[in-house]
N, C-alpha and C positions, 0 to 999 in steps of 0.2 A: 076547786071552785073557780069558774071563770065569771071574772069583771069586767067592764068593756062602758067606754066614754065616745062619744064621736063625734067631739072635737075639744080643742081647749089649749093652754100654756101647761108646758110642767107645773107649774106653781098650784091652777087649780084643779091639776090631776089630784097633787099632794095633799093639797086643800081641804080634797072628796075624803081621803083618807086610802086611794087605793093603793097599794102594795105595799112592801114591808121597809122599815127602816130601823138599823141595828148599827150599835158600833162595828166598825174594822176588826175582824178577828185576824190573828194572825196567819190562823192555818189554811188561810182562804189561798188558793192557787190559781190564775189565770194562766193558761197556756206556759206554765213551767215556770212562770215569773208570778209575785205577788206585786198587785195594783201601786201603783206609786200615792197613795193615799195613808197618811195617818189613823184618822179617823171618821167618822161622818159627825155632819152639823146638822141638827136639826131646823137651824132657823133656814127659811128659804132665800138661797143669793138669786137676785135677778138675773134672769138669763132668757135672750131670743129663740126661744123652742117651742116648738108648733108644732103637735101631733094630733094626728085625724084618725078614725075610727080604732082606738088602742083596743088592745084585748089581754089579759095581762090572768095568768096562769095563779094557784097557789103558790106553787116556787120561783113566783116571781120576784125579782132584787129588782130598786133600783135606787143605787148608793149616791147623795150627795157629798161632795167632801169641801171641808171647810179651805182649802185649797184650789177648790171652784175646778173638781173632778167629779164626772160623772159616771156611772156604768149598768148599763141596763144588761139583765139576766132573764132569759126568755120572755120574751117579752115579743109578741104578734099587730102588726098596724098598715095599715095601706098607704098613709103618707106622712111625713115625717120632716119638717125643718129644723135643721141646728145652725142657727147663728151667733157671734159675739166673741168673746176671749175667757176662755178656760182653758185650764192647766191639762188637761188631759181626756178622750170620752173614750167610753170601752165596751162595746156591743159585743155582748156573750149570746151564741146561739141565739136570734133573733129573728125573727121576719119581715119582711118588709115589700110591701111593693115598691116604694119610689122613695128614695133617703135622699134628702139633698140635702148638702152640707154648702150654708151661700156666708160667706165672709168671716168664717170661724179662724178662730187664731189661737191652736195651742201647739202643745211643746208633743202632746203622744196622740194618735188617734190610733185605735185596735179593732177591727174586726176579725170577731174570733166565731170558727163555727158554722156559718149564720149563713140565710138565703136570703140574699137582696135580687130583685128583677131589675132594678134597674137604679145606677146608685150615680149621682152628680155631683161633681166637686168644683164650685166658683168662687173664686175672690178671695182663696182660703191663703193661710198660710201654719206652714207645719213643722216641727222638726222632723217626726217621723210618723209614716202614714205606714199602718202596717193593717194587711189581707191576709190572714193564713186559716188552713182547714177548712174554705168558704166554697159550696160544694157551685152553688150556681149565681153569676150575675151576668144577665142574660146583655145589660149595656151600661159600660162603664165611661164617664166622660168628666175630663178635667181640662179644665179652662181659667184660665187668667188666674194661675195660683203660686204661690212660693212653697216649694217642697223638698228641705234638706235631705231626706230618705224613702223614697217608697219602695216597703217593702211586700212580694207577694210570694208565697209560700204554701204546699201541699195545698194548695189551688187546684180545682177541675172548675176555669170558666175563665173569659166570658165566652158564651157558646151560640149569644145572640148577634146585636149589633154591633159586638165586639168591644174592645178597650182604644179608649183615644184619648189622648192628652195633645191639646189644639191652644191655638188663639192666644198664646203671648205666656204660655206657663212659664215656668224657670225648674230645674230640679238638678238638686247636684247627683243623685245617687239614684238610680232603681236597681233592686235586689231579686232575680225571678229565681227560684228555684222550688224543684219537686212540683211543677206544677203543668198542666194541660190547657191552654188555651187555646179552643178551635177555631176561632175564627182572627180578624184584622186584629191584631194590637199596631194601632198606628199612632206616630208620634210629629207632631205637628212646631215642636218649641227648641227650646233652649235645655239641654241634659249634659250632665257634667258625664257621667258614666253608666251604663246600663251592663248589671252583670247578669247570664242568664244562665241555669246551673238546673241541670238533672230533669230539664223541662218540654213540653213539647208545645209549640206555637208557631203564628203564622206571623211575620213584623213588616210593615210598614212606614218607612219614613219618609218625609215627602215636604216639599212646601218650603216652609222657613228652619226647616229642624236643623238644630245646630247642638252637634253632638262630639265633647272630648271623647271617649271612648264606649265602644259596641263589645262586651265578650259573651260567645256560648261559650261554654264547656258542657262535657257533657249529654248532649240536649239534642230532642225531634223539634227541627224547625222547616213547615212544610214549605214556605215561600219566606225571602227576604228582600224586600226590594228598598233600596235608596234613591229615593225622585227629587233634582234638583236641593238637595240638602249638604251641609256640611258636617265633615266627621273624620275627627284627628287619625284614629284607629279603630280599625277591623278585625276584631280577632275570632275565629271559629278553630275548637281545638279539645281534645280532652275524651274523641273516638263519638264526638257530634256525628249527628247524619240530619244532612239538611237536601232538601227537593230543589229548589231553584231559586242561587241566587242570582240579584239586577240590582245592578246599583248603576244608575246613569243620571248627566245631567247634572255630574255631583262635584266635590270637591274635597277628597280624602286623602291625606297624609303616608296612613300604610295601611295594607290590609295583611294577615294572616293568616296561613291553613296550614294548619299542624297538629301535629300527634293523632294520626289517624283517625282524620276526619273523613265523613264520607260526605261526597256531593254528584247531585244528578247533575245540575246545571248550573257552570256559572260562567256569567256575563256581564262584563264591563265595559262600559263606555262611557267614561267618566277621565276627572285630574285627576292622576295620583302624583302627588309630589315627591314622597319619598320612597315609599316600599312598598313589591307587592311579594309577597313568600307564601310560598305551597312547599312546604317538607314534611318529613320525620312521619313519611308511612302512609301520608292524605291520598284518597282514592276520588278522581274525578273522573265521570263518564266525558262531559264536552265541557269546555272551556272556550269563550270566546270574548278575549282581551282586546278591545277598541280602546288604545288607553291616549291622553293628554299628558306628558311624562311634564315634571320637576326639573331643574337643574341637575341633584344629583338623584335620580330616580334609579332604581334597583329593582327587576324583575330577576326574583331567584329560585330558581326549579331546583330544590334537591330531595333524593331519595323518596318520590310520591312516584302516582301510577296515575295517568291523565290519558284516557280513551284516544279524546279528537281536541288540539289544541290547533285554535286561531291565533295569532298576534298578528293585530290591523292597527292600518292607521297611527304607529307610533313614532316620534321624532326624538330619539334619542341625543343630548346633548353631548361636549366631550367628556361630562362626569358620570356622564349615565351606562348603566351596565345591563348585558341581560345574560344572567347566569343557568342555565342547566345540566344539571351534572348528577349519574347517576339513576337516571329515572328510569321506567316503560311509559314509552308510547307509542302509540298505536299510530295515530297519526299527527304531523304538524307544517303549521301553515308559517309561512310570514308573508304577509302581502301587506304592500303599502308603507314598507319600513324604509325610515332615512338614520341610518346611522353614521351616528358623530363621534360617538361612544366605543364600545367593545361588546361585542357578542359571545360570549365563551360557550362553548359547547363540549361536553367530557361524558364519554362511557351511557353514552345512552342505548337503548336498545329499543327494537320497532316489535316487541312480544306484545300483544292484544293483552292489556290488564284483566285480572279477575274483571268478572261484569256481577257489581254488586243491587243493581238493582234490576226487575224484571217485574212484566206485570202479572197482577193476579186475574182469578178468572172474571172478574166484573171490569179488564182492561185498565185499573187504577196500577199506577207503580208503586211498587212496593220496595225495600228492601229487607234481604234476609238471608244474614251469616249465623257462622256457628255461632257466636257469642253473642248474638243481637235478639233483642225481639224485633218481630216483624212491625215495619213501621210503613204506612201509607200515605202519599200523595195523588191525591184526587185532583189533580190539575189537569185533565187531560194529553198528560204528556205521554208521547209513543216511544218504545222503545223499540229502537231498529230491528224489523224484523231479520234483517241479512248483515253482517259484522262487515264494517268500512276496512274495502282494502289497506294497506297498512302503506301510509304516502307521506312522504316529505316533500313539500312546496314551496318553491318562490317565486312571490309574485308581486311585479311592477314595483321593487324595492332595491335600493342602496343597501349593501349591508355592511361597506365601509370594513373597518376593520373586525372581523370573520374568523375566528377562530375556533377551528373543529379537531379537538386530540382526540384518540383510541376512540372511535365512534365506527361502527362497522354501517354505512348507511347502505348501503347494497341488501341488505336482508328486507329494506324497503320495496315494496314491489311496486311501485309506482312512484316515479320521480316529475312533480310537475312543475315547472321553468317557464317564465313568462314575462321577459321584457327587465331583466335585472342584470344587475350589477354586483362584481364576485370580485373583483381582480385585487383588491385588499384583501384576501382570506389567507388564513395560515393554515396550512391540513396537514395535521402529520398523524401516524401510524392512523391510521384513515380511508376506510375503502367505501370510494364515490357509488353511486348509482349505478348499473348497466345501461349498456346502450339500448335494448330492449325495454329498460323498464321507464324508458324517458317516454313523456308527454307534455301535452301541457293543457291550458284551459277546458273544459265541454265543449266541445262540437266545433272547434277548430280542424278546418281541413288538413287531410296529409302534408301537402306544401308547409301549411303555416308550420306545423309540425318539427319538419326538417330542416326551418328557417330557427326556430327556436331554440332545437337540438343543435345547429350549428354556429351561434350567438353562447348557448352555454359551453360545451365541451372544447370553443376556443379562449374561454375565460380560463377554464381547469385549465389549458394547455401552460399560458402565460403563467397564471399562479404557482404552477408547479417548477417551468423556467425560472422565478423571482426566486424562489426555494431553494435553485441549485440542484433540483432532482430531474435532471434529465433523461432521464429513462420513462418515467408516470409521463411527463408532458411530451414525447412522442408519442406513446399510445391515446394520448386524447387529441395529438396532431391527426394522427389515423382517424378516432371518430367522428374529428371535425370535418375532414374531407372526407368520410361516409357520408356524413347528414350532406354536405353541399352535393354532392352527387348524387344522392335520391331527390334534394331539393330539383337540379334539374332534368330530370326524367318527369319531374312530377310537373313541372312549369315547359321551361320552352327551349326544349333538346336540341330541336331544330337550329336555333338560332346561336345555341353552346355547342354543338356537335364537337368542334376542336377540345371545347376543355373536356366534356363529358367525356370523349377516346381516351383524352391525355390522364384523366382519374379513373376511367376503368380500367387502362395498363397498367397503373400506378398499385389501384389493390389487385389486379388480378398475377403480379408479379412478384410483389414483398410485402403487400398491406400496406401500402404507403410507406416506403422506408422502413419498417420494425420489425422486420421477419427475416434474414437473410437467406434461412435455413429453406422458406418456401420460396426464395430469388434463384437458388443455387437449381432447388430439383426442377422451377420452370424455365431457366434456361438448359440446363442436362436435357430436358424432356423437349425444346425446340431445336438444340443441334439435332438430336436424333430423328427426328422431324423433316426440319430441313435438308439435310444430309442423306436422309433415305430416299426423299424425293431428287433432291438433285441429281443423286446416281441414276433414279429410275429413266428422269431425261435426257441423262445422257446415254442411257443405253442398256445399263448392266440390270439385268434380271435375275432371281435367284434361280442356281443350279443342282444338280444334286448331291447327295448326300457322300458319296464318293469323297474319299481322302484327298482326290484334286479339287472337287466342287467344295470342301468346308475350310481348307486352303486359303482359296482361292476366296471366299468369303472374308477371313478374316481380314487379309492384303488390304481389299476395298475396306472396311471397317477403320484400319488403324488410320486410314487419311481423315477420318471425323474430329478427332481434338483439334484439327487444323481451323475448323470450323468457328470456335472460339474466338482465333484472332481475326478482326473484322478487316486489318490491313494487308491478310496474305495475299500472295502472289499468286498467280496461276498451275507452277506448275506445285505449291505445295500442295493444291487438290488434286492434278492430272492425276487423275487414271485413266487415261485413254491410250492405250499398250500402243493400238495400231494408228495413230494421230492422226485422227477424226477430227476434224474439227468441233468444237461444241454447237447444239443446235440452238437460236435465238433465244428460243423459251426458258434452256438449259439457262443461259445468261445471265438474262434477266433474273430467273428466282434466285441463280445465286447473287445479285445486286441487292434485291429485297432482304434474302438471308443477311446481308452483313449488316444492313439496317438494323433489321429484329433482333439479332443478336448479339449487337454491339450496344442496346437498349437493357435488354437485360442484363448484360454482363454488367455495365454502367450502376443498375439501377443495384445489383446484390453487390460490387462493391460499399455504394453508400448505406445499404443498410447493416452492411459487416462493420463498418467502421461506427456504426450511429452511436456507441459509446464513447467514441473516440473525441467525437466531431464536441467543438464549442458552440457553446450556444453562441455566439455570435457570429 
């Protein structure tokens, strides 16, 4: 039998005589818990409640308690006011279009069950505000309230206008778990801690929100963004998979990503003052850290897998660190860094991480591993259709004191260098970039190129001099004078002709000093050279094969090692039997010979000794 008032107080609902009232039995069970109610009072306590068109079922309860608790059991109404101070109210399986709760003040409020459209919290104050099993509210909004506990729980909602808590709330504790909220949860206040557990939602914080701590575990978070807000800690962690997060504008303490969290996108440009940590397994597609560092600020990469890693924009102090050790990445940047601090870098590797997310056929991203359900972000976001060369960059940065153990960077296949500063680095057991896989900016001409290549690879040189390893910082003396050398072919040869000759003898001879072995066969290969020609103008042509003619060959031959010494005399070259005089031309090329060949002999000395020689 359905009843139905359309309008009135509780008081002359109760008045009317409709629904039931019964003592408190014991065996009565709310949500796992019995009501914090003794018993019921029949006399009516006054109370600010205003419901409009009620509808109220046979098995409808609605319990007063002499404790000034209230609890309504199915029970159907379009609108609904609860004002004043009661101990407790507890909506079981209920309907509602529009609940506003304006200036109520107890210790428990429960909604259990129940379908609210659209539910309002003002001026209230609470110990604990508790949402569970509440399949839909389509807009949830709390404004100017005190709230020691909101808890929401095996929740699917809100799905409408979303969840906001705005305008001057206070709450020490939100509790989310087992729950789906699709759309904005935005938080606009003052929150002591928000924990969010086994859930899936989109968060928003923004404005004045001023938040001790943020924790997933667990949990699909499609978007999280932090807008001009403050917040002690960040933590995402418990094999989370979250779409994009942004936190900019802001001022956060530390953030956290750990225990195999997954992430598409995250992006900071914000203060962190003390920590930002990504370990223990966390999978990031792109990463792009614009950060405002602390005094003693800590950026700590260990054992995660991070696609495409930015670090912009940061001013490291001398307490500040930034550690990665142990990761895959695919690719990483630093551009814009001033380091005061210490950079460590240990055991990384440039292997393209598993790629955990990809889209599906309506273009949304998804993710989907063996032990996940497949989880959707409908944000428009692309996933590259062609996998980012795998690059290590630096650009227009300081990186002060630099240190790179057991990192094999060479597996990098593009190295991009632009306008920085190295010569404080430490590099041991450490293999640099090739000289082929150097670049630097888009669309930078060859020039600038070679100009770039020759500003880094004399930084390596010195760095490796400060180390005491003078073998590595020859070989990058060599590709410093490559780069200069193509730099002037590619500029103004003309005007360098001298140096240009003087560095393409230089590699065309030893490599610049580091090769003796290719000094030794280019000058063996210009005596022989030299020497064949000089006989030819002086006269001696080959003869035949005859036991006099190969003879007679050798004779001329063995005067060639004479060739060597660039101060010999005359007659240790004559062979002229019947004293000829030599022809002009004869002369001359032997004059040029001792040039050229007292150049190379010069030049494979110094690079026979190039182990010997001190660096100074």
């Amino acid at each position: 039998m359905r009843k139905s008032i359309s309008a009135g107080t509780l008081q002359n609902i109760i008045e009317q005589g409709i629904g039931h009232y019964k003592d408190y039995e014991d065996n009565f069970i709310f949500n796992g818990e019995a009501p914090n109610i003794n018993y019921i009072y029949k006399d009516i306590i006054p109370l600010n409640i205003i419901i409009t068109d009620l509808e109220i079922e046979d098995d409808c309860y609605m319990y007063i308690g002499l404790d000034k608790s209230i609890i309504f059991v199915n029970v159907q109404f379009k609108r609904a006011r609860f004002s004043g101070s009661f101990r407790s109210l507890i909506l079981d399986r209920i309907k509602c279009t529009h609940l506003n709760l304006l200036g109520c003040n107890t210790k428990d409020t429960i909604i259990y069950s129940s379908s609210i459209n659209k539910l309002d919290i003002k001026e209230c104050k609470y110990n604990k505000l508790k949402i569970t099993h509440t399949k839909c509210i389509n807009s949830f909004w709390v404004s100017q309230s005190l709230i020691d506990e909101l808890i929401l729980e095996q929740n699917t909602s809100p799905i409408g206008l979303g969840f906001r808590i705005h305008e001057n709330c206070k709450l020490e504790k939100i509790s989310i778990s087992s729950s789906i909220l699709n759309n904005n949860f935005i938080v606009d206040s003052s929150i002591t801690t928000i924990e969010y557990n086994n859930s899936n939602i989109t968060f928003l914080m923004t404005g004045r929100s001023n938040i001790e701590s943020f924790l997933i575990e667990n949990s699909s978070c499609r978007k999280f963004r932090a807008y001009q807000t403050s917040v002690n800690l960040i933590s995402f962690g418990g094999g989370s998979a979250l779409g994009n997060i942004e936190i900019e504008n802001s001022e956060v303490s530390g953030v956290i990503i750990e225990r195999a969290a997954l992430i598409y996108k995250l992006s900071i440009s914000a203060q962190i003052k003390k920590m930002l940590s990504i370990h223990s397994g966390s999978k990031l597609e792109f990463a792009n850290l614009d950060l405002i560092t602390g005094e003693s600020f800590e950026l700590k990469l260990n054992e995660c897998s991070i696609y495409d890693l930015k670090i912009t924009n940061v001013i490291l102090t001398q307490a500040g660190t930034i550690k990665i050790n142990n990761c895959a990445i695919n690719s990483i940047c630093f551009d814009k860094i001033s380091n005061n601090g210490i950079i460590f870098i240990s055991t990384i590797k440039s292997e393209t991480p598993e790629m955990v997310f990809e889209t599906d056929n309506n273009g949304h991203i998804i993710y989907n591993t063996k032990d996940r359900s497949t989880f959707e972000l409908p944000f428009g976001f692309i996933t590259p259709t062609q996998q980012k060369i795998s690059t290590i960059s630096m650009l227009n940065s300081d990186l002060g004191n630099f240190q790179c153990i057991g990192v094999n960077l060479s597996n990098f296949k593009r190295f991009e260098f632009l306008n920085s500063k190295i010569l404080q680095a430490y590099i041991a057991e450490t293999q640099l970039p090739s000289f082929d896989a150097f670049t630097t900016i888009e669309g930078a001409s060859e020039n600038e190129i070679h100009a770039q290549r020759r500003l880094a690879f004399g930084q390596f040189k010195k760095v490796f001099e400060n180390q005491g390893d003078t073998v590595t910082s020859l070989s990058f003396l060599a590709q410093e004078m490559e780069a200069y050398r193509r730099q002037l072919i590619k500029s103004s040869w003309k005007k360098h002709f001298g140096e240009l000759l003087m560095l393409s003898m230089n590699k065309w001879s030893t490599n610049y000093g580091t090769d003796w072995l290719k000094g030794l066969k280019t000058t063996l290969i210009a005596v022989l050279g030299f020497f064949s020609m000089f006989c030819y103008l002086a006269g001696y042509r080959f003869g035949d094969f005859s036991p006099e003619g190969i003879k007679r060959f050798w004779d001329v031959a063995s005067y060639a090692p004479y060739y060597l010494n660039p101060l010999r005399d005359k007659d240790s070259v004559s062979i002229i039997e019947d004293e000829k005089t030599l022809s002009a031309i004869a002369r001359v090329w032997d004059f040029l010979s001792r040039i050229v060949i007292a150049y190379l002999v010069y030049q494979t000395i110094q690079a026979f000794r190039k182990l010997g020689k001190s660096s100074g």
